[in-house]
C-alpha positions in Angstrom: -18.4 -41.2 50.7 -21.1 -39.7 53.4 -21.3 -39.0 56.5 -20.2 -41.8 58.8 -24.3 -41.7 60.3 -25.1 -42.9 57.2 -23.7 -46.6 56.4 -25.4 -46.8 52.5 -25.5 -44.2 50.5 -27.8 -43.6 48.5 -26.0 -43.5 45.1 -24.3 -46.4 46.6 -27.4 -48.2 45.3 -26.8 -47.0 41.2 -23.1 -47.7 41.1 -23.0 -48.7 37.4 -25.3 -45.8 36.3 -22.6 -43.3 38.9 -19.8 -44.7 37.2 -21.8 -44.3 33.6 -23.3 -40.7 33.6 -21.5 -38.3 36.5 -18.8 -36.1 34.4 -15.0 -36.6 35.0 -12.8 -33.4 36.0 -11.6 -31.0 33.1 -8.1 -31.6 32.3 -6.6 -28.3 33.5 -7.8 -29.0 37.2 -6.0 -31.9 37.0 -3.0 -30.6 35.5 -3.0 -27.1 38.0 -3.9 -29.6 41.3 -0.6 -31.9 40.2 1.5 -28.4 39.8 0.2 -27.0 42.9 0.8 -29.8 45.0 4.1 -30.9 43.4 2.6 -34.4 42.3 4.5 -37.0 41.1 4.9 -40.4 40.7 6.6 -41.0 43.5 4.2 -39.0 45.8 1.9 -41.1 48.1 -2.1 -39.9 47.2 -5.0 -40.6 49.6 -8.3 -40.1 47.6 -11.4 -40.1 50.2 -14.8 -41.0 48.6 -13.6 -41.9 45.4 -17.4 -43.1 44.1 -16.7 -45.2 40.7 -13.1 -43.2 39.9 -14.0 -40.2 38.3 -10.6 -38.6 39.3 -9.0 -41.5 39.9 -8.6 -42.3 36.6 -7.1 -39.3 35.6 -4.6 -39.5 37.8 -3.9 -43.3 37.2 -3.6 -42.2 33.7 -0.9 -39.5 34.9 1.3 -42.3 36.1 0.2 -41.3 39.7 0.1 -43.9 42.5 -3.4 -43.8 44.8 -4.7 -45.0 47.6 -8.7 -44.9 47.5 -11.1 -44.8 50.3 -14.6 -45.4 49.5 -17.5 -46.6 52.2 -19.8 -47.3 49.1 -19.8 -51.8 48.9 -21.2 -51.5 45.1 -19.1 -48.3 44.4 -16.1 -50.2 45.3 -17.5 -53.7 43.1 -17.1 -51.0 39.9 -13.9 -49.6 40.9 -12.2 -52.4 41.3 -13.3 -53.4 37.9 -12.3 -50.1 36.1 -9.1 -50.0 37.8 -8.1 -53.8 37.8 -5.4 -53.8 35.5 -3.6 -50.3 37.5 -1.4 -51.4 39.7 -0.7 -48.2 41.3 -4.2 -47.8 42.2 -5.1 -49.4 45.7 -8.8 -49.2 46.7 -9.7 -49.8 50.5 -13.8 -50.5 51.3 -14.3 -48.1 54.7 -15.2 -45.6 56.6 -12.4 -42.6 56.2 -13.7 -41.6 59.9 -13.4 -44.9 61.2 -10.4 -46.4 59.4 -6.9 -47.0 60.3 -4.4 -46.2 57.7 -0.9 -47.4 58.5 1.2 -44.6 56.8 1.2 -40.9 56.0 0.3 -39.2 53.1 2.2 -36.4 51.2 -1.6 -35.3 49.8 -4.9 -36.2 50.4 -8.1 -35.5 48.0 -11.4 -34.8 48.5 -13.3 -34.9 45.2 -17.1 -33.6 45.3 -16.7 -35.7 48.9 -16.2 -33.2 51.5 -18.7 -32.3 52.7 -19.9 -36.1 53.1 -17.8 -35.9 55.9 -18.3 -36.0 59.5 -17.8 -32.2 59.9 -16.2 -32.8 63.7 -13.9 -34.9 62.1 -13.0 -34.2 58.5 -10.3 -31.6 59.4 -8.4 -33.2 62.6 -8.3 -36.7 61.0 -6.9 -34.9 57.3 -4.1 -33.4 59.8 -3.4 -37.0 61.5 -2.6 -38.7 57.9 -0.3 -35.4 56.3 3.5 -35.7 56.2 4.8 -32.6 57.3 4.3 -29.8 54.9 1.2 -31.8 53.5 -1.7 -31.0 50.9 -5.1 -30.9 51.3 -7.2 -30.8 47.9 -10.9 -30.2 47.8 -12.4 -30.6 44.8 -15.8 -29.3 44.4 -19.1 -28.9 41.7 -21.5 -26.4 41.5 -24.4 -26.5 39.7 -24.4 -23.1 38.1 -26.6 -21.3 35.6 -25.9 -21.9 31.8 -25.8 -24.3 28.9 -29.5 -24.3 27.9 -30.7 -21.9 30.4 -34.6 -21.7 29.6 -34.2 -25.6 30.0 -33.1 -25.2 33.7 -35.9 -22.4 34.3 -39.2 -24.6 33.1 -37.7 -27.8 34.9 -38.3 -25.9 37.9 -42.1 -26.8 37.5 -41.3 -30.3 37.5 -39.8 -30.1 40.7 -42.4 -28.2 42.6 -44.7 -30.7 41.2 -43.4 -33.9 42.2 -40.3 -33.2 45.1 -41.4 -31.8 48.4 -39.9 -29.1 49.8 -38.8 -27.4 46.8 -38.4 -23.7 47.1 -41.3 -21.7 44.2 -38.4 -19.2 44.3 -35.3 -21.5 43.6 -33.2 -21.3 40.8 -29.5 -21.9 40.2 -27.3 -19.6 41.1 -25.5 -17.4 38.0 -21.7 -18.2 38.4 -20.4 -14.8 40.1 -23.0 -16.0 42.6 -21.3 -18.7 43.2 -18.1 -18.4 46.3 -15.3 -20.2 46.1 -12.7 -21.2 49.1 -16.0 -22.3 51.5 -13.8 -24.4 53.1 -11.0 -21.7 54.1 -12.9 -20.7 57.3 -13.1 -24.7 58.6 -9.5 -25.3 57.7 -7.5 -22.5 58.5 -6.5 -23.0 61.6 -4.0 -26.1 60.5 -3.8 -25.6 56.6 -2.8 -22.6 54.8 -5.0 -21.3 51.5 -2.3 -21.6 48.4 -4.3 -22.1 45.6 -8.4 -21.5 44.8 -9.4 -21.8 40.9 -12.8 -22.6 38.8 -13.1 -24.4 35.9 -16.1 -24.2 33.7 -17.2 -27.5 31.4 -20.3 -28.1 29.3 -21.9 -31.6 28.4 -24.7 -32.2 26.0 -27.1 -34.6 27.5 -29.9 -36.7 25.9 -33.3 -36.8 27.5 -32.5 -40.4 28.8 -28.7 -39.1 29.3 -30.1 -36.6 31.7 -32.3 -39.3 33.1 -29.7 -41.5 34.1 -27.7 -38.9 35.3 -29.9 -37.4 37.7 -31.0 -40.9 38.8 -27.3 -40.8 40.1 -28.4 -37.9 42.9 -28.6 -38.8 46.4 -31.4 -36.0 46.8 -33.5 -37.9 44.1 -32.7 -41.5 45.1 -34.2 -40.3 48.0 -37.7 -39.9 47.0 -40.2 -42.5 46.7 -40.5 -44.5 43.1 -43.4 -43.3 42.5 -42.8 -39.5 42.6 -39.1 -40.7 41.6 -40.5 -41.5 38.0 -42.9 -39.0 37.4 -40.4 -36.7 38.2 -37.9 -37.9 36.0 -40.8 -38.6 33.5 -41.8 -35.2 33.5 -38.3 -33.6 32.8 -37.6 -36.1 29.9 -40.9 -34.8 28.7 -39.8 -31.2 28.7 -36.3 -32.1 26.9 -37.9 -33.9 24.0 -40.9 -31.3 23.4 -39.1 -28.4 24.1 -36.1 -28.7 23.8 -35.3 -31.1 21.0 -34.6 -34.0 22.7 -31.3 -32.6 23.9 -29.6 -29.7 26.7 -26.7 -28.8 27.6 -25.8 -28.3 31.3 -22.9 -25.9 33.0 -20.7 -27.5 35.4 -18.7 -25.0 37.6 -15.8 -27.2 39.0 -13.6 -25.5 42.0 -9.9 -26.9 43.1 -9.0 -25.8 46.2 -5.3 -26.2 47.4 -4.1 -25.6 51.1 -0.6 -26.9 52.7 -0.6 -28.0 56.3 1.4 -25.7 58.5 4.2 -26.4 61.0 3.7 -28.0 64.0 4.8 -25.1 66.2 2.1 -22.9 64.8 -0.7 -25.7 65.1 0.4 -25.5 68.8 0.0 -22.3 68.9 -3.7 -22.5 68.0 -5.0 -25.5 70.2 -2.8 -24.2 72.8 -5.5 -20.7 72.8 -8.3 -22.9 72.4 
Protein backbone atom coordinates (compact mmCIF):
# COMPACT_ATOMS: atom_id res chain seq x y z
CA UNK A 1 0.00 0.00 0.00
CA UNK A 2 1.47 3.72 -0.85
CA UNK A 3 0.56 6.87 -0.89
CA UNK A 4 -2.63 7.45 -2.78
CA UNK A 5 -0.24 10.03 -5.33
CA UNK A 6 1.27 7.04 -6.34
CA UNK A 7 -1.14 4.53 -8.31
CA UNK A 8 1.76 1.58 -8.93
CA UNK A 9 4.00 0.85 -6.57
CA UNK A 10 6.95 0.00 -7.20
CA UNK A 11 7.26 -3.49 -5.54
CA UNK A 12 3.84 -3.76 -7.06
CA UNK A 13 5.94 -4.71 -10.14
CA UNK A 14 7.94 -8.01 -8.27
CA UNK A 15 4.91 -9.48 -6.63
CA UNK A 16 6.06 -13.07 -6.78
CA UNK A 17 9.63 -12.23 -5.68
CA UNK A 18 7.56 -9.90 -2.49
CA UNK A 19 5.60 -12.68 -1.75
CA UNK A 20 8.95 -15.09 -2.09
CA UNK A 21 11.79 -13.32 -0.07
CA UNK A 22 10.19 -10.36 2.48
CA UNK A 23 10.23 -12.14 6.11
CA UNK A 24 6.83 -12.92 7.92
CA UNK A 25 6.20 -11.54 11.58
CA UNK A 26 7.85 -13.48 14.62
CA UNK A 27 5.27 -15.45 16.32
CA UNK A 28 5.17 -13.65 19.64
CA UNK A 29 4.07 -10.29 17.88
CA UNK A 30 1.37 -12.09 16.60
CA UNK A 31 0.39 -13.81 19.66
CA UNK A 32 0.98 -10.30 22.11
CA UNK A 33 -1.13 -8.07 19.06
CA UNK A 34 -4.18 -10.95 19.36
CA UNK A 35 -3.90 -10.50 23.39
CA UNK A 36 -3.64 -6.92 23.34
CA UNK A 37 -6.40 -6.33 21.22
CA UNK A 38 -8.70 -9.10 22.43
CA UNK A 39 -8.73 -10.96 18.96
CA UNK A 40 -10.79 -13.58 18.14
CA UNK A 41 -12.54 -15.39 15.76
CA UNK A 42 -15.38 -13.58 15.89
CA UNK A 43 -13.68 -10.11 15.71
CA UNK A 44 -13.99 -8.25 12.38
CA UNK A 45 -10.07 -7.37 11.11
CA UNK A 46 -9.21 -4.69 8.50
CA UNK A 47 -5.64 -5.29 7.23
CA UNK A 48 -4.53 -2.04 5.04
CA UNK A 49 -1.71 -2.80 2.51
CA UNK A 50 -1.53 -6.29 3.01
CA UNK A 51 1.39 -6.76 -0.05
CA UNK A 52 1.48 -10.72 -0.78
CA UNK A 53 0.06 -11.75 3.04
CA UNK A 54 2.84 -11.74 5.17
CA UNK A 55 0.61 -11.32 8.27
CA UNK A 56 -2.29 -12.32 6.80
CA UNK A 57 -1.38 -15.62 6.88
CA UNK A 58 -0.67 -15.79 10.29
CA UNK A 59 -3.65 -14.71 11.32
CA UNK A 60 -5.63 -16.91 8.82
CA UNK A 61 -3.73 -19.56 10.36
CA UNK A 62 -5.07 -18.33 13.86
CA UNK A 63 -8.58 -19.03 12.78
CA UNK A 64 -8.95 -15.15 12.48
CA UNK A 65 -11.41 -13.69 9.91
CA UNK A 66 -9.75 -10.59 7.60
CA UNK A 67 -10.66 -8.21 5.45
CA UNK A 68 -7.56 -7.09 3.20
CA UNK A 69 -7.00 -3.87 1.43
CA UNK A 70 -4.28 -3.73 -0.97
CA UNK A 71 -3.91 -1.02 -4.06
CA UNK A 72 -1.10 -3.25 -5.54
CA UNK A 73 -3.09 -5.17 -9.05
CA UNK A 74 -0.22 -7.95 -9.10
CA UNK A 75 0.08 -7.94 -5.17
CA UNK A 76 -3.54 -8.80 -5.10
CA UNK A 77 -3.06 -11.65 -8.35
CA UNK A 78 -0.66 -13.52 -5.49
CA UNK A 79 -2.87 -13.09 -2.65
CA UNK A 80 -5.63 -14.28 -3.96
CA UNK A 81 -3.66 -17.33 -4.88
CA UNK A 82 -2.09 -17.97 -1.43
CA UNK A 83 -5.21 -17.35 0.31
CA UNK A 84 -7.77 -19.08 -2.14
CA UNK A 85 -8.69 -21.95 -0.15
CA UNK A 86 -9.31 -19.40 3.33
CA UNK A 87 -12.56 -18.57 3.45
CA UNK A 88 -12.23 -16.11 6.20
CA UNK A 89 -9.85 -14.11 4.30
CA UNK A 90 -11.55 -11.35 2.01
CA UNK A 91 -9.18 -9.32 -0.17
CA UNK A 92 -10.46 -5.97 -1.72
CA UNK A 93 -8.14 -4.39 -4.82
CA UNK A 94 -8.20 -0.28 -3.70
CA UNK A 95 -7.21 2.56 -2.46
CA UNK A 96 -7.69 2.59 1.56
CA UNK A 97 -7.98 6.56 1.02
CA UNK A 98 -10.39 6.33 -1.57
CA UNK A 99 -12.47 3.29 -0.78
CA UNK A 100 -15.82 2.78 0.77
CA UNK A 101 -16.08 0.07 3.15
CA UNK A 102 -19.67 -0.70 4.26
CA UNK A 103 -19.15 -1.72 7.88
CA UNK A 104 -17.06 -1.00 10.99
CA UNK A 105 -14.22 -2.68 12.25
CA UNK A 106 -13.42 -3.79 15.80
CA UNK A 107 -9.40 -3.53 14.63
CA UNK A 108 -7.67 -2.29 11.90
CA UNK A 109 -3.82 -3.22 10.97
CA UNK A 110 -1.19 -1.52 9.44
CA UNK A 111 1.65 -3.93 8.75
CA UNK A 112 5.12 -2.21 7.56
CA UNK A 113 2.14 0.03 5.59
CA UNK A 114 1.76 3.16 7.50
CA UNK A 115 3.52 5.26 6.55
CA UNK A 116 2.40 4.56 2.75
CA UNK A 117 -0.41 6.44 3.74
CA UNK A 118 -1.66 9.75 2.83
CA UNK A 119 -0.42 11.33 6.16
CA UNK A 120 -3.68 14.01 5.96
CA UNK A 121 -5.63 11.10 5.95
CA UNK A 122 -4.30 7.91 7.55
CA UNK A 123 -5.50 8.92 11.09
CA UNK A 124 -9.20 10.56 10.42
CA UNK A 125 -10.20 7.72 7.95
CA UNK A 126 -8.68 4.79 10.79
CA UNK A 127 -11.22 6.72 13.20
CA UNK A 128 -14.22 6.65 10.54
CA UNK A 129 -14.04 2.61 10.18
CA UNK A 130 -13.43 1.78 14.40
CA UNK A 131 -16.31 0.44 16.43
CA UNK A 132 -16.40 2.18 19.49
CA UNK A 133 -13.59 1.35 21.80
CA UNK A 134 -11.51 0.23 18.57
CA UNK A 135 -7.82 -0.88 17.92
CA UNK A 136 -5.43 0.53 15.88
CA UNK A 137 -2.20 -1.80 15.29
CA UNK A 138 0.94 -0.49 13.52
CA UNK A 139 3.25 -2.90 12.74
CA UNK A 140 6.57 -1.67 11.85
CA UNK A 141 10.49 -2.91 10.60
CA UNK A 142 13.56 -1.46 11.21
CA UNK A 143 16.53 -2.19 9.67
CA UNK A 144 18.85 -2.36 12.60
CA UNK A 145 22.51 -3.19 13.17
CA UNK A 146 23.49 -6.90 13.59
CA UNK A 147 23.57 -10.41 12.14
CA UNK A 148 26.84 -10.16 10.17
CA UNK A 149 27.70 -6.73 10.93
CA UNK A 150 31.11 -6.21 8.98
CA UNK A 151 28.76 -7.40 6.02
CA UNK A 152 26.46 -4.40 6.50
CA UNK A 153 29.56 -1.94 6.91
CA UNK A 154 31.57 -2.85 3.43
CA UNK A 155 28.12 -2.95 1.52
CA UNK A 156 28.08 0.60 2.24
CA UNK A 157 30.71 0.99 -0.67
CA UNK A 158 28.46 -0.56 -2.99
CA UNK A 159 25.91 1.83 -2.42
CA UNK A 160 27.91 5.04 -2.66
CA UNK A 161 29.14 3.51 -5.86
CA UNK A 162 26.12 2.77 -7.78
CA UNK A 163 22.79 4.63 -5.82
CA UNK A 164 22.77 8.44 -5.77
CA UNK A 165 22.25 10.22 -2.99
CA UNK A 166 23.63 7.98 -0.53
CA UNK A 167 24.94 9.52 2.58
CA UNK A 168 29.38 8.63 2.91
CA UNK A 169 28.37 8.77 6.57
CA UNK A 170 25.30 6.38 6.69
CA UNK A 171 25.10 3.41 8.48
CA UNK A 172 22.31 1.48 10.26
CA UNK A 173 21.30 2.53 13.26
CA UNK A 174 22.46 0.06 16.48
CA UNK A 175 19.05 -1.01 18.01
CA UNK A 176 18.87 1.38 21.28
CA UNK A 177 19.07 3.96 18.44
CA UNK A 178 16.27 2.91 17.22
CA UNK A 179 12.60 4.76 18.85
CA UNK A 180 9.70 3.04 19.16
CA UNK A 181 5.94 4.56 19.45
CA UNK A 182 6.77 7.18 16.23
CA UNK A 183 3.32 7.19 15.66
CA UNK A 184 2.04 8.26 19.28
CA UNK A 185 2.46 12.01 18.50
CA UNK A 186 0.19 11.73 15.01
CA UNK A 187 -2.41 9.59 16.81
CA UNK A 188 -2.99 10.78 20.06
CA UNK A 189 -5.39 12.98 19.83
CA UNK A 190 -8.25 10.07 18.99
CA UNK A 191 -6.33 6.77 20.10
CA UNK A 192 -4.86 6.09 23.32
CA UNK A 193 -1.04 4.36 23.53
CA UNK A 194 -1.78 0.71 25.34
CA UNK A 195 0.80 -1.36 24.22
CA UNK A 196 4.56 -0.62 22.32
CA UNK A 197 6.87 -3.80 22.08
CA UNK A 198 10.04 -4.92 19.79
CA UNK A 199 10.81 -8.07 18.54
CA UNK A 200 14.12 -9.08 17.28
CA UNK A 201 14.47 -11.97 14.32
CA UNK A 202 17.46 -13.13 12.38
CA UNK A 203 17.45 -14.76 8.73
CA UNK A 204 20.31 -16.25 7.01
CA UNK A 205 20.38 -15.18 3.43
CA UNK A 206 22.20 -16.57 0.33
CA UNK A 207 23.98 -14.19 -1.95
CA UNK A 208 21.03 -14.64 -4.54
CA UNK A 209 18.60 -14.87 -1.34
CA UNK A 210 19.68 -11.41 -0.50
CA UNK A 211 19.43 -10.51 -4.15
CA UNK A 212 15.95 -11.28 -4.53
CA UNK A 213 15.14 -9.79 -1.49
CA UNK A 214 16.45 -6.45 -1.93
CA UNK A 215 15.10 -6.46 -5.50
CA UNK A 216 11.75 -6.44 -3.49
CA UNK A 217 12.62 -2.53 -2.15
CA UNK A 218 10.75 0.23 -3.53
CA UNK A 219 14.07 2.45 -3.02
CA UNK A 220 15.90 -0.03 -5.40
CA UNK A 221 13.13 -0.77 -7.90
CA UNK A 222 13.51 2.69 -8.26
CA UNK A 223 16.75 3.05 -9.85
CA UNK A 224 17.56 2.53 -13.41
CA UNK A 225 18.49 -1.30 -14.62
CA UNK A 226 21.56 -0.52 -15.31
CA UNK A 227 22.90 0.87 -11.92
CA UNK A 228 19.97 -1.63 -10.50
CA UNK A 229 22.29 -4.64 -11.44
CA UNK A 230 25.54 -3.50 -10.85
CA UNK A 231 24.38 -2.69 -7.67
CA UNK A 232 22.97 -5.79 -6.79
CA UNK A 233 26.03 -7.37 -8.68
CA UNK A 234 28.33 -5.74 -6.56
CA UNK A 235 26.78 -6.79 -3.12
CA UNK A 236 26.42 -10.54 -4.23
CA UNK A 237 30.01 -10.08 -5.05
CA UNK A 238 30.86 -9.05 -1.54
CA UNK A 239 28.70 -11.98 0.07
CA UNK A 240 30.45 -14.75 -1.87
CA UNK A 241 34.14 -13.42 -1.48
CA UNK A 242 33.85 -12.20 1.72
CA UNK A 243 31.58 -13.48 3.42
CA UNK A 244 31.16 -17.10 2.38
CA UNK A 245 28.44 -16.87 0.22
CA UNK A 246 26.04 -16.34 3.08
CA UNK A 247 24.87 -13.30 5.99
CA UNK A 248 22.74 -12.94 8.30
CA UNK A 249 20.58 -9.88 8.65
CA UNK A 250 18.77 -8.34 11.99
CA UNK A 251 15.25 -7.44 11.66
CA UNK A 252 13.96 -5.17 14.58
CA UNK A 253 10.04 -5.60 14.35
CA UNK A 254 7.79 -3.07 16.51
CA UNK A 255 3.86 -3.69 17.41
CA UNK A 256 2.29 -0.79 18.36
CA UNK A 257 -1.22 -0.98 20.05
CA UNK A 258 -3.52 2.06 20.71
CA UNK A 259 -7.53 1.97 21.55
CA UNK A 260 -9.72 4.68 20.13
CA UNK A 261 -11.17 6.91 22.81
CA UNK A 262 -14.70 7.95 23.50
CA UNK A 263 -16.45 10.12 21.50
CA UNK A 264 -16.96 12.89 24.15
CA UNK A 265 -13.26 13.32 24.55
CA UNK A 266 -12.59 13.29 20.63
CA UNK A 267 -15.09 16.32 20.86
CA UNK A 268 -13.28 17.70 23.11
CA UNK A 269 -10.15 17.96 20.90
CA UNK A 270 -11.62 19.13 17.44
CA UNK A 271 -13.87 21.27 19.46
CA UNK A 272 -10.18 23.41 20.58
CA UNK A 273 -8.92 23.05 17.25
Amino acid sequence: MVDSKKENPEFDRNASEYNRSRPTYPSSLIDDLIHVAHLDDSSKILEVGMGTGQLTRSLADRKLSVTAVEMGKNLVDVAKIKFSEFPEIEIIEGNFEKIVLKQVYDAVIFATSFKWIDPELRVQKVKEVLKKDGILAIIDTHHAMGGDRKFFTESQDCYLRWRSGTSPDYRLPEIPEVHPKRWERETQNYFETIFSGTYQLEISYTSSEYRRLLSTYSDILSMGKSKRDQLLDCISTLIDSEFNGKIRKLYLFELFVAKKKPVSIQSNIDGQK
